[in-house]
C-alpha positions as CSV (number, residue, x, y, z in Angstrom):
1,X,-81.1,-22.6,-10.7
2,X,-83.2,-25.6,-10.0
3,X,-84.5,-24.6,-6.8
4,X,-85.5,-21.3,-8.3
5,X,-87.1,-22.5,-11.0
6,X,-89.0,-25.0,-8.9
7,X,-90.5,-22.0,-6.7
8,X,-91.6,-20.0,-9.6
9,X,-93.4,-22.3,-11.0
10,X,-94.8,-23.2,-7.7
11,X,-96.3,-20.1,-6.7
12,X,-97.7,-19.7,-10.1
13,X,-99.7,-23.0,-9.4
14,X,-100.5,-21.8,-6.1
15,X,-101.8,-17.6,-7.8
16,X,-103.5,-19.8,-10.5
17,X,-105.3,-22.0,-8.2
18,X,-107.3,-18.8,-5.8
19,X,-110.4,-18.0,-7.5
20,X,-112.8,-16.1,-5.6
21,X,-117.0,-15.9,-6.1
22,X,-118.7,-12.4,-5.3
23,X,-122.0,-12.4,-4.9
24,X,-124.6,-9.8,-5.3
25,X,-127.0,-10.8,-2.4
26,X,-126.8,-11.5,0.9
27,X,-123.8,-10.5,3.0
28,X,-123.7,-7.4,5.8
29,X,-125.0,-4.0,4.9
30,X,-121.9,-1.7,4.9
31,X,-122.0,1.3,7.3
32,X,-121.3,4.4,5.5
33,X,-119.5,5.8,9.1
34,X,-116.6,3.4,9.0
35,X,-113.8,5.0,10.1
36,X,-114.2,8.7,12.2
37,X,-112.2,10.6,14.3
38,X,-112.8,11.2,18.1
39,X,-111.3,14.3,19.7
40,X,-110.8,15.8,23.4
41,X,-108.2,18.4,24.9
42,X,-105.9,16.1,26.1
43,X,-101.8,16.2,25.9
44,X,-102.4,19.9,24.6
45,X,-104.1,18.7,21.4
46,X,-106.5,21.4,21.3
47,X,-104.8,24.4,22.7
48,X,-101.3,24.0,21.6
49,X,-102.3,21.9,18.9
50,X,-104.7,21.7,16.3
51,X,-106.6,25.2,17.4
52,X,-104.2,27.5,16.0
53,X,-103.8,30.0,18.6
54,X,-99.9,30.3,19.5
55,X,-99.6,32.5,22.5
56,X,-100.0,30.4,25.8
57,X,-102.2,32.1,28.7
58,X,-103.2,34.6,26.8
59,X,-106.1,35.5,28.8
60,X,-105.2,34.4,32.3
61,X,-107.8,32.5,32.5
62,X,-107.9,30.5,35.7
63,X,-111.0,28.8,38.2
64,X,-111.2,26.7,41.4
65,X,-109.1,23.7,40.0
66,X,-106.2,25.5,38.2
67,X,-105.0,29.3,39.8
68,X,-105.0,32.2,37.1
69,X,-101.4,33.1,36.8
70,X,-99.0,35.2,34.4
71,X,-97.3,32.0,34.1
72,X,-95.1,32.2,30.3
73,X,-95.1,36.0,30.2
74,X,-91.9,37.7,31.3
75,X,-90.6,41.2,31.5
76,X,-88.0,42.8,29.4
77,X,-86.1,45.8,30.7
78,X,-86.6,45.5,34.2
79,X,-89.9,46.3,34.3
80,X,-92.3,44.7,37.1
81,X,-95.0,42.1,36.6
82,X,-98.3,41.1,38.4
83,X,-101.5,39.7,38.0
84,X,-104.7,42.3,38.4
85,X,-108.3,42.2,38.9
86,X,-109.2,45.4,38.0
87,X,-112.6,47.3,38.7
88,X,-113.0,47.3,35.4
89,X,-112.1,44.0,33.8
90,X,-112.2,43.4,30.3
91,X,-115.5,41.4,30.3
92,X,-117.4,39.5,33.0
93,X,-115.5,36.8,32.0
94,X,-111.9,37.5,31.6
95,X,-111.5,39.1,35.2
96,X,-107.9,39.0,35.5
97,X,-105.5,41.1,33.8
98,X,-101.4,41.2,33.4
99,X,-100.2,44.2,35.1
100,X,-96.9,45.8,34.1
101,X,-95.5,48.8,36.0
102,X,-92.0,50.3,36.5
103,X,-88.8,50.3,34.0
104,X,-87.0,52.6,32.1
105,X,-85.3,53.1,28.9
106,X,-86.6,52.8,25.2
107,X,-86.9,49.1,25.6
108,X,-89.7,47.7,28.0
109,X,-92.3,45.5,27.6
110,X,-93.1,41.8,27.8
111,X,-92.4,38.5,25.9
112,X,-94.1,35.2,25.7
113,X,-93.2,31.6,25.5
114,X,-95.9,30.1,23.3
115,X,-96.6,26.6,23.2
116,X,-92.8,25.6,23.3
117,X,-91.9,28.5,20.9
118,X,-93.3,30.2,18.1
119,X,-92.7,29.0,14.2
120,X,-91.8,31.4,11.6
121,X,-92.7,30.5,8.3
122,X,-92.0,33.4,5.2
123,X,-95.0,31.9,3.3
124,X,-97.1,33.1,6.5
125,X,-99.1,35.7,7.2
126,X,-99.6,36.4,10.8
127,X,-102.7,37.9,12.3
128,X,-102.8,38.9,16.3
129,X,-104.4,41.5,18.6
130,X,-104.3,42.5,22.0
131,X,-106.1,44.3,25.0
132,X,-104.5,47.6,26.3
133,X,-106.2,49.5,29.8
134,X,-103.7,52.0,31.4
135,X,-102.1,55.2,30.0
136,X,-100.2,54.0,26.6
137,X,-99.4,56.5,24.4
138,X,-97.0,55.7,21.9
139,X,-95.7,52.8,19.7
140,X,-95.9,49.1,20.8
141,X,-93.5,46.9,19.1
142,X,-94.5,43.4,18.6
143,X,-91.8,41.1,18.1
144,X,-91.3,37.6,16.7
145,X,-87.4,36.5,17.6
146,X,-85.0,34.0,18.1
147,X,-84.9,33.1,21.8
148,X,-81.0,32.4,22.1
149,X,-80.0,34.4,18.6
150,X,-81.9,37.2,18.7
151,X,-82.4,37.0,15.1
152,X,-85.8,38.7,14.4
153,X,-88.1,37.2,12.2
154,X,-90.9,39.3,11.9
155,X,-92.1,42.8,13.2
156,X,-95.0,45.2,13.5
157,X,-95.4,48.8,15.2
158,X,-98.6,49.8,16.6
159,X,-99.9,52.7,17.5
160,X,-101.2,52.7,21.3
161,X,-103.5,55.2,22.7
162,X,-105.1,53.8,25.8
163,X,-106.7,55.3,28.7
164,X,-107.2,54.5,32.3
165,X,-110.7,53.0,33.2
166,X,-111.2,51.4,29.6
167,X,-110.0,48.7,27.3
168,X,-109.0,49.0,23.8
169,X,-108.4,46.4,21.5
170,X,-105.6,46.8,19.0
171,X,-104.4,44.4,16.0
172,X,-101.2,43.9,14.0
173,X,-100.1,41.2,11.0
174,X,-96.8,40.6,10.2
175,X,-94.9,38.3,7.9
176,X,-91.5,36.8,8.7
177,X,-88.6,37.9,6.2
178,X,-87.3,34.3,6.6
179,X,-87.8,31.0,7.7
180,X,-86.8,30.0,11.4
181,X,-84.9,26.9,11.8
182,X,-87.0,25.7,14.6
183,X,-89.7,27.0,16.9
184,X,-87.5,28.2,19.7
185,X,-88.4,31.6,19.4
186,X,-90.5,34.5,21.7
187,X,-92.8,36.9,20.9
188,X,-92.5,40.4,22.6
189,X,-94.3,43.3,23.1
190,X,-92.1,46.4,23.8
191,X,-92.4,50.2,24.6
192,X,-90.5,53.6,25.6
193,X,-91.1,53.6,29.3
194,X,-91.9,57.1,28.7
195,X,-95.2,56.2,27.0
196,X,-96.8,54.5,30.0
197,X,-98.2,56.7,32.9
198,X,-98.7,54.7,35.7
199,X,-99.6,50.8,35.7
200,X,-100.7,49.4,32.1
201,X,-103.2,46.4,32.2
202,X,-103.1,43.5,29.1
203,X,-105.2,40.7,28.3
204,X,-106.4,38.7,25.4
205,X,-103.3,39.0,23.7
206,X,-103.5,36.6,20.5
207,X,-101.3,35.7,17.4
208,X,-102.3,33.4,14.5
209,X,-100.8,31.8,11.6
210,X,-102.8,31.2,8.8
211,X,-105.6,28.7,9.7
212,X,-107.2,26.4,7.6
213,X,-109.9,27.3,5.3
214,X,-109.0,31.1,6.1
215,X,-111.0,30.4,9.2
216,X,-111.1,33.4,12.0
217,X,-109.9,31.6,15.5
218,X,-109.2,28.7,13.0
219,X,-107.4,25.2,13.4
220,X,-103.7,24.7,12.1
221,X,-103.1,24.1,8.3
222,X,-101.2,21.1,8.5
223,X,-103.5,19.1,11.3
224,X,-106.2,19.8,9.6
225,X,-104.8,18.8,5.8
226,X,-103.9,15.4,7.7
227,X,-107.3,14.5,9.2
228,X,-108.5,15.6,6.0
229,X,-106.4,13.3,4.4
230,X,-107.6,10.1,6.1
231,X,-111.1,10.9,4.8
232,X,-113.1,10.4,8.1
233,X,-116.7,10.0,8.1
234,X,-117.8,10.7,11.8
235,X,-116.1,13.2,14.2
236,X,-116.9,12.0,18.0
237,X,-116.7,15.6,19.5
238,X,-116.5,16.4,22.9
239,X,-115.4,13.4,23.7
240,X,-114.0,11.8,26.5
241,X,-112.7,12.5,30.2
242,X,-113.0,16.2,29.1
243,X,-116.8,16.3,28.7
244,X,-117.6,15.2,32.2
245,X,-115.5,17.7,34.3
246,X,-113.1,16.6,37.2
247,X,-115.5,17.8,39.8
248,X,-118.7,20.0,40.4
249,X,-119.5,22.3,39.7
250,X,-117.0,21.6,36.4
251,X,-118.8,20.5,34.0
252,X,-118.6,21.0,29.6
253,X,-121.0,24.2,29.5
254,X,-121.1,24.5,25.9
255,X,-123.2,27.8,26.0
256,X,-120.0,29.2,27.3
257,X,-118.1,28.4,24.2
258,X,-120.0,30.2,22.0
259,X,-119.6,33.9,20.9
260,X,-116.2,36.2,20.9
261,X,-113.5,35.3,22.8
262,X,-113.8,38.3,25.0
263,X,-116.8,35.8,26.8
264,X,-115.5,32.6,27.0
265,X,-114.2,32.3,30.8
266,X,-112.5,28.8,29.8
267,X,-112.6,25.5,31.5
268,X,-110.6,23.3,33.9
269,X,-109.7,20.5,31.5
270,X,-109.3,16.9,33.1
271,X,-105.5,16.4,31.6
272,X,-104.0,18.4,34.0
273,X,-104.6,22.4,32.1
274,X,-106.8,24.8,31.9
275,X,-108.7,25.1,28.0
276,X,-109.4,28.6,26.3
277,X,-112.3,27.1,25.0
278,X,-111.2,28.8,21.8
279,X,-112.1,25.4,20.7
280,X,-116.1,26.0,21.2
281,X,-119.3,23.6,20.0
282,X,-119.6,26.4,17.0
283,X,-115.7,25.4,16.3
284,X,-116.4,21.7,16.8
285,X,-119.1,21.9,14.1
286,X,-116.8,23.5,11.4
287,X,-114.3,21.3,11.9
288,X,-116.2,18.8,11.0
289,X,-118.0,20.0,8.2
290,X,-114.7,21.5,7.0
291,X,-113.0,18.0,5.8
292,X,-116.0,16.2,5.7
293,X,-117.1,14.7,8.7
294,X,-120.9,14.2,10.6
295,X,-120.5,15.6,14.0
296,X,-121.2,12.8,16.4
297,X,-122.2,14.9,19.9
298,X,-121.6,14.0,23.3
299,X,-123.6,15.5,25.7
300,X,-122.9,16.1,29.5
301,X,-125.0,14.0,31.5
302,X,-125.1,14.4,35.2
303,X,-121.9,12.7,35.8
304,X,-118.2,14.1,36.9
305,X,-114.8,12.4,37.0
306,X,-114.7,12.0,41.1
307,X,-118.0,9.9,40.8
308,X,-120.4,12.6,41.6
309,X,-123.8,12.3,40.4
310,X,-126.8,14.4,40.1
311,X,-130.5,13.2,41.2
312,X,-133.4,12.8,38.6
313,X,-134.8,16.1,40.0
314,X,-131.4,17.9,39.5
315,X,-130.8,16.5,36.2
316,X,-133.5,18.3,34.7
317,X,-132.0,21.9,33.9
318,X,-129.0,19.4,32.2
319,X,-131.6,17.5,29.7
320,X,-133.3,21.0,28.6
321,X,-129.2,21.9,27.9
322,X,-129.1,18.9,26.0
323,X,-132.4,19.4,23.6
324,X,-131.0,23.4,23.4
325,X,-127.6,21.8,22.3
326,X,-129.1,20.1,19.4
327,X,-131.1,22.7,18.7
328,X,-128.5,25.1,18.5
329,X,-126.9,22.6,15.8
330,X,-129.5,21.7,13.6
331,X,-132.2,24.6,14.4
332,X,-133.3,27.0,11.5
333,X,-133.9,30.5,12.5
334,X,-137.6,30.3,13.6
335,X,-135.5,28.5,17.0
336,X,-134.6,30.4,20.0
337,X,-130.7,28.2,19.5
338,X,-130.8,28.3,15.9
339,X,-131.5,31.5,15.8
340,X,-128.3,32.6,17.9
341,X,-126.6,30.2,15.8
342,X,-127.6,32.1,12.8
343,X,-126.5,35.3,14.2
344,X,-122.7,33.9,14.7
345,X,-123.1,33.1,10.8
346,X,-123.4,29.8,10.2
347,X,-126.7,27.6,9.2
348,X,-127.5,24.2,10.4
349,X,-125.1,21.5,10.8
350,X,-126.2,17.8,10.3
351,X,-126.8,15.5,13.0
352,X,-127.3,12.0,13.1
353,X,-125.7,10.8,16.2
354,X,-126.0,11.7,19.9
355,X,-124.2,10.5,22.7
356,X,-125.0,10.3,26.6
357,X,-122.3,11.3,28.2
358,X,-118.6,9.2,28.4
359,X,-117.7,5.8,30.0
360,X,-120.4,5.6,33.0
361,X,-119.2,2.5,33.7
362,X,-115.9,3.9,35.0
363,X,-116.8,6.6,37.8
364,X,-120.5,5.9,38.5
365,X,-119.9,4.1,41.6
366,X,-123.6,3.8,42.7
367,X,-124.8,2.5,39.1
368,X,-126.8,6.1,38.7
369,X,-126.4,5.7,35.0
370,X,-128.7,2.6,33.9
371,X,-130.8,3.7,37.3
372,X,-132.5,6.9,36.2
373,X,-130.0,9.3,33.9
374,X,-129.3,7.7,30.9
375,X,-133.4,7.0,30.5
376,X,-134.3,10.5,31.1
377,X,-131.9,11.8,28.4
378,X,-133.5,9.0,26.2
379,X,-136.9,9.9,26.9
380,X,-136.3,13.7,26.4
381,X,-134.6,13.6,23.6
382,X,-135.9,11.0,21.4
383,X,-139.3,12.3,22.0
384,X,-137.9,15.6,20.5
385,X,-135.7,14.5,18.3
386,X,-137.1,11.1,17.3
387,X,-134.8,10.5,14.0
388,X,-131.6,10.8,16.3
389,X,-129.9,8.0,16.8
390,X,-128.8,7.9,20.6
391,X,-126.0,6.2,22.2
392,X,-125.3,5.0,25.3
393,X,-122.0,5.7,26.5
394,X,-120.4,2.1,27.5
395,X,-122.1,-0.9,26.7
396,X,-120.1,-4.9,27.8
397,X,-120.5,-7.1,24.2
398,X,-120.1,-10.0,26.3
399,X,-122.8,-9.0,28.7
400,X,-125.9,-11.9,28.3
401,X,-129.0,-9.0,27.3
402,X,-127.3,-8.9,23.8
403,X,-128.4,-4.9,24.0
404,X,-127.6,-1.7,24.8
405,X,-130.8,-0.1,27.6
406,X,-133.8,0.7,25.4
407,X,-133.9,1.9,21.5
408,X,-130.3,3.2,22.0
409,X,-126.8,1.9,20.2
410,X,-124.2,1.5,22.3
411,X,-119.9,2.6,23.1
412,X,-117.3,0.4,23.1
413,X,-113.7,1.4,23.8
414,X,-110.9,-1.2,23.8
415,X,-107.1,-0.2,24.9
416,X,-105.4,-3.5,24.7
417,X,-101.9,-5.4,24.3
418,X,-101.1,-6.7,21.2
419,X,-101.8,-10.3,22.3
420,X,-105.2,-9.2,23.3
421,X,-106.6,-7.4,20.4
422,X,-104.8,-10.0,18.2
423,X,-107.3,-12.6,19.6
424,X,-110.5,-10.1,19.2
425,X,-111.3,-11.2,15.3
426,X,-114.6,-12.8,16.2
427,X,-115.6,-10.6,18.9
428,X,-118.5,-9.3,17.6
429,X,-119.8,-12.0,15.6
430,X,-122.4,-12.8,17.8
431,X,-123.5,-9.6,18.5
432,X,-126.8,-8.0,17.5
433,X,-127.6,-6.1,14.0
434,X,-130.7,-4.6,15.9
435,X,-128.1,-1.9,18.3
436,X,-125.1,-1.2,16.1
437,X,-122.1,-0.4,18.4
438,X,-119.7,2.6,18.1
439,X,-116.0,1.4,18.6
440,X,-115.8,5.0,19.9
441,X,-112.2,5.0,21.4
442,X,-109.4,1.8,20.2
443,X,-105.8,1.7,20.1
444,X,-102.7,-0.7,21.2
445,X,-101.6,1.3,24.0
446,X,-98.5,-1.0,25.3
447,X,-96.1,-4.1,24.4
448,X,-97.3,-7.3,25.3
449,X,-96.2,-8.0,29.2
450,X,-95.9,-11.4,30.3
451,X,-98.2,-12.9,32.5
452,X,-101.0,-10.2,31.6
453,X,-103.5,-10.8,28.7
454,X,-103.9,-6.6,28.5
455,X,-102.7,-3.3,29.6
456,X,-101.8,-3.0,33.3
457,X,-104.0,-0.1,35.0
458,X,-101.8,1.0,38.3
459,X,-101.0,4.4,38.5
460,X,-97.9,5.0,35.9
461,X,-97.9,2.2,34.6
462,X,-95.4,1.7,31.4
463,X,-97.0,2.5,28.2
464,X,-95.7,2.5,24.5
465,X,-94.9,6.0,23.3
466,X,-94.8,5.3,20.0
467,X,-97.2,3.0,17.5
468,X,-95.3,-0.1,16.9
469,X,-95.7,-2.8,14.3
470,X,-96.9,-5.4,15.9
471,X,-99.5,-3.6,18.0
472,X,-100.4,-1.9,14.7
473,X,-101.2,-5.5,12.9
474,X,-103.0,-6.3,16.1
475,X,-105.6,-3.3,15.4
476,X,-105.8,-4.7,11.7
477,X,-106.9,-7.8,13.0
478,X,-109.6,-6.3,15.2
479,X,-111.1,-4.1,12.8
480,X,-111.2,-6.9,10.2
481,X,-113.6,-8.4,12.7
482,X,-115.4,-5.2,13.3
483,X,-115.4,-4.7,9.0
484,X,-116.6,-8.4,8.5
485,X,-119.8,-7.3,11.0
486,X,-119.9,-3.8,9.3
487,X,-124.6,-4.2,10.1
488,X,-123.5,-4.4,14.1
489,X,-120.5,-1.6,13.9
490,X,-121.6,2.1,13.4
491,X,-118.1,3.0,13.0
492,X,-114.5,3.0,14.5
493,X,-112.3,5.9,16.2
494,X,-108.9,5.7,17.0
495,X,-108.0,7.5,20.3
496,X,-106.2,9.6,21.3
497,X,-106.1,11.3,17.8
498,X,-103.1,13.5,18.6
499,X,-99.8,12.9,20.0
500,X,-97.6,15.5,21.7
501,X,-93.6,15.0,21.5
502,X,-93.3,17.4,23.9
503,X,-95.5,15.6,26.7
504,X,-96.6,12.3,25.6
């Protein structure tokens, strides 16, 4: 009784004696871009995750790093499958086509995977179309179902009436009677055998759940609600690996991202997949404005993953892609971009931010970046565009200059131990307030290893698959010391935003 009477009144000596004194002068201005997001296709966050398209290779789409392939399609009744490249393709840009040929009976047809199954949700209404070249004349079932019970969910007849030598599109909706208890579940697309005369062609076959804000080729409801949620001010976008392409001639086109689906050839992603590019600038840009955000743009800048690098002379098509980029954004319709941009329905965006291109320090072997490219992305663009802000895309704090190169603001990324960032709560006090940084990319990526003050960098190295607690109160203390220098820090980004429990 004693002792607990002794600690009460103890603490309530020590909560009596803590008086603090705010002032209203002096102190750091506060940047209004705190806390942002940052977001590349990587671990199947983009297709697969937060772009809400649920059928997986639905356009076959394919290039000189991955092979186009029917790769999660599969027959149903015997009936024989192959990849074609027809004459005739669907556009310029979706070449190849998935052939079906042969079966019999009143069930034939094919089925799809998805990205590891297919929800049903009764609340839901589903939207989806598809492609048809070939002789089909009859009714196409299309079929959401239980993989291992059969039990079918949801179902929609259409009426087919294709012809050889042209493609027609078709569309269905569908709502489930009841709820699945998981996602293990196909989606099919049956016929009589009798309807088909001769070899039937698909492509651009598509199914969506409701997206958010209603959106057409929309992001999920859920992901979207949960960024929302966090209230993010910023949204670093395309960021990363991503941008940069593995190789050349790979490289983040974003004029082929724009437009109907039917024209977007897609891209060979750097995390081991092939993107849609469903996810386009235009989709980029209302995300963000959706919950919120300022789009913070990267821009490809001459650089690929394998350290290739383009001369001053061959950078310059790149930089007039650039200026057309940001024009395209925040043109009006008097713009050649803006225009176009106009004509896809949507007005200007805002744009504060630019970024030249993503981690230069890493692959630019012969130091092309502070040489020549990054200046004549500068040059170009802030004699355009003088009110952007421009940042360069890696920048040392301890390095002696104090400064990003030129009038620019610079990237930081930190992936660190918990020991490590722990120790990081002054790191920026003796930065400059003249080039505010960008803590573009942060996060606790491992458990502290002994002998090693941060993460280890071989080749499969161990990493920590989930957030932990002590590696989460080591971030605190690191953006405590970014907060308490809020005039040097533009803002933060944790990276990568996504997490995938079906990869990593």
């Amino acid at each position: 009784m004693f002792t607990k009477a002794f600690l009460t009144a103890a603490l309530a000596a020590a909560a009596q004696a803590v008086t603090f004194t705010v002032k209203s002068t002096d102190g750091n201005a506060t940047s209004p871009y705190a806390y942002g997001l940052m977001f590349e296709d990587i671990n199947n966050s983009g297709d697969g995750g937060v772009y809400a398209e649920l059928i997986q290779n639905r356009a076959f789409q394919g290039d000189g790093i991955y092979n186009k392939s029917i790769v999660y399609w599969h027959s149903v009744g015997g009936i024989a499958l192959s990849m074609a490249n027809l004459s005739t393709p669907l556009s310029a840009e979706l070449t190849s086509s998935l052939q079906v040929s042969g079966g019999s009976g009143k069930k034939v047809g094919i089925y799809n995977d998805g990205f590891w199954g297919f929800p049903a949700v009764a609340a839901w209404e589903y939207q989806g179309s598809f492609y048809v070249e070939g002789s089909l004349t009859g009714n196409v079932t299309v079929q959401l179902a239980g993989n291992y019970s059969k039990t079918i969910y949801a179902e929609a007849s259409v009426a087919v009436a294709s012809k050889t030598g042209a493609w027609t599109q078709y569309k269905y909706s569908f709502k489930p009677t009841h709820d699945a208890p998981n996602a293990n579940n196909t989606l099919s697309f049956t016929w009589d055998a009798s309807a088909a005369k001769g070899a039937v062609n698909f492509n651009l076959l598509s199914l969506f759940p409701p997206t958010y804000k209603n959106r057409p080729n929309g992001n999920r409801m859920d992901l979207m609600e949960a960024m929302a949620d966090l209230k993010p001010s910023f949204f670093r976008a395309p960021g990363g690996n991503n941008i940069e392409g593995s190789k050349a001639p790979y490289w983040w086109n974003w004029t082929q991202t724009l437009g109907p689906l039917e024209h977007r050839a897609g891209f060979p992603g750097t995390w081991g997949y092939e993107n849609t590019d469903g996810l386009g600038l235009l989709e980029y840009a209302i995300w963000a404005d959706d919950i919120g955000m300022e789009l913070l743009l990267g821009i490809w800048d001459g650089l690929y993953l394998d350290g290739t690098t383009l001369t001053l002379a061959e950078l310059q098509p790149y930089i007039q892609s650039a200026l057309d980029e940001i024009e395209f954004l925040t043109g009006d319709a008097s713009t050649t971009w803006g225009a176009y941009r106009e004509s896809l329905g949507h007005g200007p965006f805002p744009l504060n931010f630019v970024e030249i291109g993503n981690e230069d320090s890493l692959s630019d072997k012969n130091r092309t970046y502070p040489a020549y490219r990054f200046k004549a992305f500068y040059d170009a663009i802030s004699a355009k565009y003088p009110d952007l802000t421009l940042i360069s895309s890696y920048y040392d704090v301890d390095e002696t200059t104090g400064q990003p190169p030129y009038n620019a603001s610079g990237d930081f990324h930190e992936y660190a131990t918990p020991v490590q960032m722990s120790q990081q709560f002054g790191y920026f006090d003796n930065y400059t307030s003249e080039h505010p940084l960008l803590i573009g990319e942060w996060a606790v990526i491992d458990y502290n290893i002994p002998g090693f003050n941060g993460p280890v960098w071989d080749a499969g190295a161990p990493r920590a698959y989930f957030p932990f607690w002590y590696g989460s109160v080591a971030e605190a203390v690191f953006l405590l010391g970014a907060e308490r220098n809020s005039d040097k820090i533009i803002g933060a980004a944790y990276a990568p935003g996504f997490m995938n429990l079906n990869k990593w």
